[in-house]
N, C-alpha and C positions, 0 to 999 in steps of 0.2 A: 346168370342165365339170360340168355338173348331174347328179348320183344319178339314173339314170334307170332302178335296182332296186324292182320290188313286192316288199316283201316280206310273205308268208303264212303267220300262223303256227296250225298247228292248235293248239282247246284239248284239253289232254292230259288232262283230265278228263273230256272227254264224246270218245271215241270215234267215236263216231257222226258225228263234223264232216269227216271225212279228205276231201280232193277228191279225183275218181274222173278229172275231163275236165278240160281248159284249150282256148280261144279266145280268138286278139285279134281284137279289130275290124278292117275292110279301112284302116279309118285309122290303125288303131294309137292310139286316143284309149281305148278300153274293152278290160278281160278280165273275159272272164266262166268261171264255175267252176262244176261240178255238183259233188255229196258226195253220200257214202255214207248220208247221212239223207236225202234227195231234195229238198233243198235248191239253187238254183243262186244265184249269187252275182252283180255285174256290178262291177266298180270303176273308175273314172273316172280315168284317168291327167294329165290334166290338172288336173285337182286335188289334185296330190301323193298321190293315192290310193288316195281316199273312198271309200266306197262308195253307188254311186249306185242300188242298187236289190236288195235281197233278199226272196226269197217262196218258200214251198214249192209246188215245182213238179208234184212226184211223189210216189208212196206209198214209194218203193224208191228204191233209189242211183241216179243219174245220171251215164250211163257215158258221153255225148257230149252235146258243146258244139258250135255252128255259127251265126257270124254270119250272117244273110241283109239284102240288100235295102240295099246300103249300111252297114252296122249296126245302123238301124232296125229289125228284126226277128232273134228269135235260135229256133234249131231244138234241142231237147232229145230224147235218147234215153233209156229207162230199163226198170231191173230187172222194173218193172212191165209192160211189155209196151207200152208207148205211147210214141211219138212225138207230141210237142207244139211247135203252135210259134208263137210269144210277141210280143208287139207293145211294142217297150219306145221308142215315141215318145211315149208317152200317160201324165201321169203317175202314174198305176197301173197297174203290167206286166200283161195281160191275153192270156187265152190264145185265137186267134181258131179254132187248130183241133186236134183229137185224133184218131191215128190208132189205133187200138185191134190187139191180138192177134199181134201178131211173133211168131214163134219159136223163130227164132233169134239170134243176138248180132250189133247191127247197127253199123255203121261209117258214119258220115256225112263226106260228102266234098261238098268243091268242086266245081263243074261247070266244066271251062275252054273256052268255045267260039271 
């Protein structure tokens, strides 16, 4: 039976790298990870688990993670006070929109209809 462990190691040098969120894809092919430098992460499980795409997202830590639209699209939350949310079909993750000025500490959820 195949190792089917990601394993994530933070570097213990730079602090600043700790993951804050976790998301798998609704297929379970991709997780993707926000950190405390405003960093998010995506790794491609199908490929023994490379990483298929890192960029900084945000100014602040990134408290949630949420696959949207298939996996095609991923929804970020942050310290910063914005919601962003990411088009990772294209191959340069681009961000198509910002929600500005939260105020309080938000929780992003699946919608089950």
């Amino acid at each position: 039976m195949p190792n089917r462990t990601l394993s994530v190691q933070d570097d213990a040098s730079r602090p600043d790298t700790g993951i804050c969120a976790l998301a798998v894809s609704p297929d379970g092919h991709h997780v993707a990870a926000g950190a405390i430098n405003g960093n998010v992460r995506v790794w491609d499980l199908q490929s023994e688990g490379t990483i298929a795409a890192e960029w900084n997202a945000h100014a602040k830590a990134v408290y949630g993670v949420r696959f949207i639209l298939q996996g095609a699209g991923l929804v970020t939350a942050s310290l910063d006070r914005t919601l962003k949310r990411w088009d990772l079909g294209s191959p340069d993750v681009t961000c198509l929109r910002t929600l500005e000025g939260h105020k309080v500490f938000l929780a992003l959820s699946t919608a089950h209809r």
